[in-house]
C-alpha positions as CSV (number, residue, x, y, z in Angstrom):
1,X,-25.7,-3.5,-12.8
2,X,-25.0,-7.2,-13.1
3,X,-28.4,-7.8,-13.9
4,X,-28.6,-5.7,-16.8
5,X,-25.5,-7.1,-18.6
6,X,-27.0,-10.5,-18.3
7,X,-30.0,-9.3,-19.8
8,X,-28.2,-7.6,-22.6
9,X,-25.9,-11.2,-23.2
10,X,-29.8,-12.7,-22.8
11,X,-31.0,-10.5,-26.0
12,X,-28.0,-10.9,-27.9
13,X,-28.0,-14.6,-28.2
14,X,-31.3,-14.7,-28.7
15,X,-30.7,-12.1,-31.4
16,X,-27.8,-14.7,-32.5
17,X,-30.1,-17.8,-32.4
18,X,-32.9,-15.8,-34.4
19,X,-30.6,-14.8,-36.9
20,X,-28.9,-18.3,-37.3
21,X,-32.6,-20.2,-37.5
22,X,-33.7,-17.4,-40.2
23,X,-30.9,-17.7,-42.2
24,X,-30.3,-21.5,-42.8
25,X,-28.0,-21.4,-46.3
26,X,-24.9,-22.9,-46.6
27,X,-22.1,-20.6,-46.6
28,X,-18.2,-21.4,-47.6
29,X,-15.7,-19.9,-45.6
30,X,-12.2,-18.1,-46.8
31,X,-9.8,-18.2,-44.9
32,X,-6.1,-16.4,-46.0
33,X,-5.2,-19.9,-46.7
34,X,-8.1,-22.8,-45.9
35,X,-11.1,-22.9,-47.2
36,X,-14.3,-24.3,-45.1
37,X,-18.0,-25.1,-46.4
38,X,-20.1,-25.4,-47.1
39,X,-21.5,-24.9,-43.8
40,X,-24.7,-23.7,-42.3
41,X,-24.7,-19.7,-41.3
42,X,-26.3,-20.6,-38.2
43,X,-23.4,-22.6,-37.7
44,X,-20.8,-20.0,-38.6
45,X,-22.6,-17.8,-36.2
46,X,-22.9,-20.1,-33.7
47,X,-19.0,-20.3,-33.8
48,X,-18.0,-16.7,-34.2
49,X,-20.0,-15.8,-30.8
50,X,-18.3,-18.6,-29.1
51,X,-14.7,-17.5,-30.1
52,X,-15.8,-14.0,-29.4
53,X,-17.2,-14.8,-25.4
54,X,-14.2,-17.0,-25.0
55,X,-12.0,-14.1,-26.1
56,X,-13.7,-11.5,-24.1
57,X,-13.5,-14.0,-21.1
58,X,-9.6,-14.5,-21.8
59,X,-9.1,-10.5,-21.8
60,X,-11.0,-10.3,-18.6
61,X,-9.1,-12.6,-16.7
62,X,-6.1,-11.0,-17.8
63,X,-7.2,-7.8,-16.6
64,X,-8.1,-9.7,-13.0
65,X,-5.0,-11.1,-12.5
66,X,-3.4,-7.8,-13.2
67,X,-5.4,-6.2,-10.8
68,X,-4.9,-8.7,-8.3
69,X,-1.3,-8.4,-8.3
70,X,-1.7,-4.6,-8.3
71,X,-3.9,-5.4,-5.2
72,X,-1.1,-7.1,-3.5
73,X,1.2,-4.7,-3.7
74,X,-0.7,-2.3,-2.9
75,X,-1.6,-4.1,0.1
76,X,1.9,-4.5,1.3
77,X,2.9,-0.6,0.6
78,X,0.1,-0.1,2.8
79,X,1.2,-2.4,5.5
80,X,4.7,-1.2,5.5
81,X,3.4,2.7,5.4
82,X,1.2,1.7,8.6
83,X,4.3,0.1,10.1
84,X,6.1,2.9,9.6
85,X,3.3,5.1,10.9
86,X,3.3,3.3,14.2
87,X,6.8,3.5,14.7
88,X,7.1,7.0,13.9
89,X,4.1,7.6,16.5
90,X,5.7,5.7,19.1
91,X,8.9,7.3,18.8
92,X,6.4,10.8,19.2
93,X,5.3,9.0,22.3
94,X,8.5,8.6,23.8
95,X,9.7,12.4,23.4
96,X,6.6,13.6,24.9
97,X,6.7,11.8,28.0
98,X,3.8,12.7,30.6
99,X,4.5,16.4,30.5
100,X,2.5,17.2,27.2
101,X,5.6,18.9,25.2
102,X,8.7,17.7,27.4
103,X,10.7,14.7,27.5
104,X,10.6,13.1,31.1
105,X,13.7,14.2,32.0
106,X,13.0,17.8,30.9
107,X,9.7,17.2,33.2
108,X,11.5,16.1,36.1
109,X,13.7,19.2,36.2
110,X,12.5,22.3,38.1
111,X,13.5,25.7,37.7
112,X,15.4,26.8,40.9
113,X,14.2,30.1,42.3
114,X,17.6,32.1,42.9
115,X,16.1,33.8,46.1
116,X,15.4,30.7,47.9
């Protein structure tokens, strides 16, 4: 899988660099407020694709770090379910005794035959 998205990244900068070389004419930029240019497309493109991997990479590191601390806690629930797990069997342990079913002291008692 990884080695088709860096094929596709591969083809679309290449796409990028084809289309900057190709179209070479200045270009003025409008901004809400600033004006830039002129300046060459290629160069325009050159910046937009930057801004845009650089943004993708931000939003992807968010979304690590978010799942990492998801991770964590979901770690720790985990731990503190098994802890509880153990405990709860050991404590099933303990009232069973040797007997299967019985507690130890339920074991050691036997029924007294009344004729005897």
């Amino acid at each position: 899988m990884n080695i088709l998205v860096y094929l596709i990244v591969v083809i679309f900068f290449f796409v990028l660099i084809v289309v900057g070389v190709f179209n070479g004419s200045d270009v003025t930029i409008n901004l809400v407020l600033w004006h830039i240019g002129p300046i060459p497309m290629g160069a325009v493109i050159a910046t937009a694709s930057i801004f845009g991997v650089a943004f993708a990479c931000v939003i992807g590191v968010i979304d690590g770090i978010k799942i990492r601390i998801t991770n964590r806690q979901l770690q720790k629930q985990l731990r503190h379910l098994e802890e509880e797990s153990d405990a709860l069997r050991l404590r099933l342990a303990r009232h069973e005794g040797p007997g299967g079913g019985r507690t130890s002291a339920e074991g050691s008692t036997a029924w007294s035959d009344p004729r005897t």
